[in-house]
MARDO-239722 format. One line per 5 residues: number of its first residue (from 1); for each residue x, y, z of C-alpha. Coordinates in steps of 0.001 Angstrom, whole numbers. Each point is the difference from the previous one (the first is absolute). Example, Ala and Ser with C-alpha at 12.3 -4.5 7.8 and 13.67 -1.06 7.14 Angstrom:
REM MARDO-239722
1 = 12300,-4500,7800; 1370,3440,-660;
***
This chain:
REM MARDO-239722
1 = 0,0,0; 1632,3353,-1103; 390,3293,3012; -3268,1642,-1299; -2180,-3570,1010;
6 = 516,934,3339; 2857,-1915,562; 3503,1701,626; 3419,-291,-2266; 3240,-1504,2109;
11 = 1122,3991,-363; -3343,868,1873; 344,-2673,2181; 3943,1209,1013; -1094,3671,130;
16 = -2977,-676,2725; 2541,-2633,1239; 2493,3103,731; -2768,2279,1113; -1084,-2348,2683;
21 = 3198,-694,1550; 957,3393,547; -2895,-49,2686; 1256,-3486,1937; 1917,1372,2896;
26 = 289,-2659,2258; 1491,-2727,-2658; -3124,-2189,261; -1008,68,-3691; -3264,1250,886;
31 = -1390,3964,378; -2780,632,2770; -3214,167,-1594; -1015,3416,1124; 2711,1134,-2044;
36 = -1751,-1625,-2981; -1570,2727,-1864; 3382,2528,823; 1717,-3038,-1896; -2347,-255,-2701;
41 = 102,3677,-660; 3512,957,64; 414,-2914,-2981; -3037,1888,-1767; -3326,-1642,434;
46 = -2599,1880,1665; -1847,-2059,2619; -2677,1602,1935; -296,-481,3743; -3087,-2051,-905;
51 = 1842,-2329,-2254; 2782,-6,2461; -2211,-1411,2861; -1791,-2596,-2294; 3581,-1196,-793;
56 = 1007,-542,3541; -3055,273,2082; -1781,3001,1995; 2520,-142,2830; 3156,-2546,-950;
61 = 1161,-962,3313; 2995,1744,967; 3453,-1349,-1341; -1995,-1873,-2907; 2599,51,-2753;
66 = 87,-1149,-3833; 2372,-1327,-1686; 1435,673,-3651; -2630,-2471,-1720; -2775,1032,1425;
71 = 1003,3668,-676; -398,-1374,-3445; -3363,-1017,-86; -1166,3213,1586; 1852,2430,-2768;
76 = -1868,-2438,-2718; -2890,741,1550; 666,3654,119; 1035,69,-3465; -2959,-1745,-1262;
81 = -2167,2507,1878; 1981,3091,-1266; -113,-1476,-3678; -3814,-855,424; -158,4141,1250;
86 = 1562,1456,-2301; -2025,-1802,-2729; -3125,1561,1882; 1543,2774,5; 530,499,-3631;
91 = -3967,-1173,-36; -1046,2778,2467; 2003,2738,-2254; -1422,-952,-2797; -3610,509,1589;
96 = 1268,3249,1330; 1318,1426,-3389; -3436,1070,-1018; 829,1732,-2976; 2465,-2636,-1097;
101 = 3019,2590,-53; 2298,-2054,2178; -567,2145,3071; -1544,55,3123; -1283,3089,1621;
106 = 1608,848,3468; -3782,176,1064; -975,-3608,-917; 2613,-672,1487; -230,1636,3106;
111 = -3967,-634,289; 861,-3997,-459; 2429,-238,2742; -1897,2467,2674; -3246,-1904,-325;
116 = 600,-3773,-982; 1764,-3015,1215; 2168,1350,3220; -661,3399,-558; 2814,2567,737;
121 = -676,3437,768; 859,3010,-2156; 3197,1261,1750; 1214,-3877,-332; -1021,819,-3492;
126 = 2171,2345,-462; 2909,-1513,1735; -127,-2912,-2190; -194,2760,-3048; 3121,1544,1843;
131 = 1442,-2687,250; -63,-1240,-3547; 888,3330,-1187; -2976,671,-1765; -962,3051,-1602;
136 = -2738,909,-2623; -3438,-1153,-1085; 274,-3356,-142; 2181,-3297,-12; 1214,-2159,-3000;
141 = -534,-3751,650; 3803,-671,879; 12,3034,2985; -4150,-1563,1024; 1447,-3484,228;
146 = 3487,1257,2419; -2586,2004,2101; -2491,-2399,174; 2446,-3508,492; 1732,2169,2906;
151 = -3286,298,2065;
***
């Protein structure tokens, strides 16, 4: 199966490989689990807390630890989400570019995320536009996707 079936390359595998063992400090092999999703993140996925916890339970008892394999299995998972995202994603810009120009107002936008799904408020609103450095009337799909995969 090639990288983009959801399973990872021997170069992918090495990289996360790398990644993970900066964070095993006490030569066990194995990285507490509440350190998970810092983990996860710093290698480039984007786990939510939720996805986190359904990973590892509510409340992992403390000193639960993973080891490298298992680390695996929970970055396929993540990847397969992201991918599976980002594909809805595109779906939801496309649904949002109402006149078909390959743009998205900042007011679609900004009325999707403060009143559907987990809504955020405006002034997270604009910290997230802040954040993302963006200016103007509106987003093309590649700066909608990197705002909206960051959430």
């Amino acid at each position: 199966m090639a990288a983009d079936e959801g399973k990872l390359t021997e170069e992918q595998t090495a990289e996360y490989n790398e990644g993970f063992r900066l964070f095993v400090t006490d030569g066990s092999g194995k990285i507490p689990v509440k350190q998970l999703g810092h983990v996860m993140r710093s290698l480039g996925l984007n786990p939510s807390n939720m996805e986190i916890a359904e990973y590892v339970g509510d409340n992992p008892p403390e000193g639960k630890a993973t080891d490298f394999s298992e680390f695996l299995v929970f970055v396929s998972r993540q990847r397969d989400r992201e991918k599976t995202l980002e594909e809805d994603m595109k779906q939801a810009f496309k649904l949002l570019d109402k006149a078909g120009l390959g743009e998205v107002s900042l007011n679609d936008l900004k009325t999707l995320l403060t009143s559907t799904g987990e809504p955020i408020s405006q002034e997270e609103f604009a910290r997230l536009m802040d954040e993302h450095d963006v200016k103007g009337p509106g987003l093309k799909q590649d700066e909608f996707l990197r705002v909206m995969l960051s959430r």
